[in-house]
C-alpha angles and dihedrals in degrees: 000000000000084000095058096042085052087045097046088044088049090051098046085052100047083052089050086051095047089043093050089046089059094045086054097047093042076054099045084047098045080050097049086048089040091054092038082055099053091045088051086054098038097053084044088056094044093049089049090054098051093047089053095050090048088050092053081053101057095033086056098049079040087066090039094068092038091070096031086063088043093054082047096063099040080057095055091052083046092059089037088060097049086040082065105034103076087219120042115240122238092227093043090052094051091048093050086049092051087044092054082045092055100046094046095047085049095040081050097050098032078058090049098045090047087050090052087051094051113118113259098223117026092174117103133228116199097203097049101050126218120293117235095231088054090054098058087039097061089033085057104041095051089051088057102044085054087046092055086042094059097046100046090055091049087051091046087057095049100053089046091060106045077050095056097050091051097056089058095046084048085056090049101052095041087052081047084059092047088252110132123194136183115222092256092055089047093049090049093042084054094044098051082060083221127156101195101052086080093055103035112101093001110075112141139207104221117073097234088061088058104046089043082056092047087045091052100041084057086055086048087058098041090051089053098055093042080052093061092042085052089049089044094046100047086056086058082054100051089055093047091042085058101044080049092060093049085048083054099052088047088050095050088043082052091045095050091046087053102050082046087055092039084054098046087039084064099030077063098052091057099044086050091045084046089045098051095049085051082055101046089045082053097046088053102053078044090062094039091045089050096054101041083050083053099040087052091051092050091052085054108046085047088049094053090038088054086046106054091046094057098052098046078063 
C-alpha cells in the first residue's frame, strides 16, 4: 500500500515537472515571437524614418531649383531691361549682381544637398537584394541631377546671351565715338580685363563720345564679371557632367538586370507551359491506369462472384 501511495506521488510529481517544463518552454516561445515581433516593427520603423527623411531632403533641393529657375527668369527681364536701356542703370545692375548671388548660392547648395542624398552603395548583390530606402535614393538622385542639370544650362544660355548682346553694343558705342574695332581686337581688349584701354588714345571732345566710351567701359565690366560666373558656372557642369555619366552607367546595370529578368521571365513561361502539359499527360495515364486497375477488379470480383455461385450449386 505505501508503495503504491510513493509510486502514485512520484508520478504526480513527475506530471507537475513535466507541467511546469512546458509551461517554461510555451513562455520561452511567446518571448522569442515576441522578440522576433518587435524587431520586425522596429526595422519597419526604422525603414519608415529613413524614407521620410529622404523625402524632406528632395523635397528641399527640390525647392532649391525651383527657385533657382525662378531667379533665373527675373535675370533674364533684368538683362532685357538693360538690353533695352542704352546706359545701364546702378540699381538694375545691383539687382542683376544679387540675382547671379542668389542662383549660384541655390545651384551650390542645391549640389551639396543632391550629393548628401547619393546612395551609399550602387553595387548589386545579387544574394542580398536592394533596400527600399536605396531605391528611392538612386530614383531620386538621378531625377535631380537631371533637374540641376536642366537649370544650370538654362542659366548658361542666359549669361551668354546677354554676353553676347553686350559685346556688340560695346562695338556700337566705341564706332559712336568714332572708335572702330575689328572682333580680334575686341576679344583682346576683353581678355587683358583693362579699363584704359578704352580710354587711351581715344579721348574725345564732345561730350556724346565720352559718355559712349563710359557706356561702353560699364559693359566692359559687366562682360568681365559674366565671364567669371560662365567660368563658375562651367566647373558646376563638369561635376554634374560627371554624376550624370555614373547615372548613366546605373541606368544601363539596371537596364541589363532588367532585359536578364525579361529573359528568365520568359525562360520560366515556357518551362511552366512545358510543366502543365507534364502534368496533364500524367493526369491522364493516372485516369487510364485507374480504370484499367478498376476494369480488372471488376472482372474479378464478377469472376469470383460467378464462381462461388457455381459451386454452391
Amino acid at each position: 500500500m505505501q508503495l503504491r501511495q510513493g509510486a502514485s506521488i512520484k508520478k504526480k510529481g513527475s506530471l507537475r515537472a513535466s507541467g511546469e517544463r512546458k509551461q517554461d518552454e510555451e513562455m520561452v516561445v511567446l518571448n522569442i515571437q515576441g522578440s522576433n515581433a518587435v524587431i520586425t516593427k522596429s526595422s519597419k520603423s526604422k525603414e519608415h524614418n529613413e524614407l521620410s527623411a529622404v523625402f524632406t531632403k528632395v523635397r528641399e533641393i527640390t525647392e532649391l531649383i525651383e527657385s533657382m529657375k525662378e531667379n533665373i527668369v527675373l535675370l533674364r527681364k533684368i538683362h532685357v531691361s538693360m538690353q533695352h536701356s542704352p546706359r545701364i542703370d546702378s540699381k538694375t545692375k545691383e539687382r542683376g549682381e544679387e540675382l547671379n548671388e542668389m542662383i549660384k548660392i541655390s545651384c551650390m547648395a542645391a549640389r551639396k544637398k543632391i550629393k548628401e542624398l547619393k546612395p551609399t552603395s550602387t553595387k548589386k548583390d545579387p544574394k542580398t537584394p536592394q533596400s527600399a530606402v536605396n531605391r528611392v535614393r538612386l530614383t531620386q538622385y538621378s531625377l535631380l541631377v537631371k533637374m540641376l542639370q536642366d537649370a544650370v544650362e538654362e542659366y548658361e544660355k542666359s549669361l551668354d546671351a546677354h554676353k553676347q548682346f553686350s559685346e556688340e553694343m560695346i562695338k556700337k558705342q566705341l564706332h559712336i565715338a568714332n572708335v572702330e574695332v575689328t572682333d580680334d581686337e575686341l576679344m583682346a581688349m576683353l581678355d587683358s580685363q583693362d579699363l584704359a584701354v578704352f580710354v587711351q588714345d581715344y579721348m574725345r571732345e564732345t561730350s556724346e563720345a565720352m559718355q559712349s566710351l563710359q557706356d561702353a567701359k560699364d559693359r566692359h565690366k559687366e562682360i568681365i564679371a559674366l565671364e567669371k560666373n560662365i567660368e563658375q558656372l562651367r566647373d558646376m557642369m563638369v561635376e554634374i557632367s560627371v554624376n550624370i555619366h555614373q547615372q548613366g552607367d546605373m541606368v544601363d546595370s539596371i537596364e541589363y538586370h532588367i532585359g536578364n529578368g525579361v529573359m528568365m521571365t520568359q525562360h520560366g513561361q515556357k518551362k511552366l507551359s512545358k510543366a502543365h502539359k507534364l502534368m496533364q499527360r500524367a493526369r491522364k495515364k493516372k485516369i487510364c491506369i485507374a480504370i484499367c486497375l478498376t476494369s480488372v477488379l471488376g472482372v474479378l470480383i464478377l469472376y469470383m462472384a460467378l464462381y462461388i455461385t457455381m459451386s454452391q450449386r
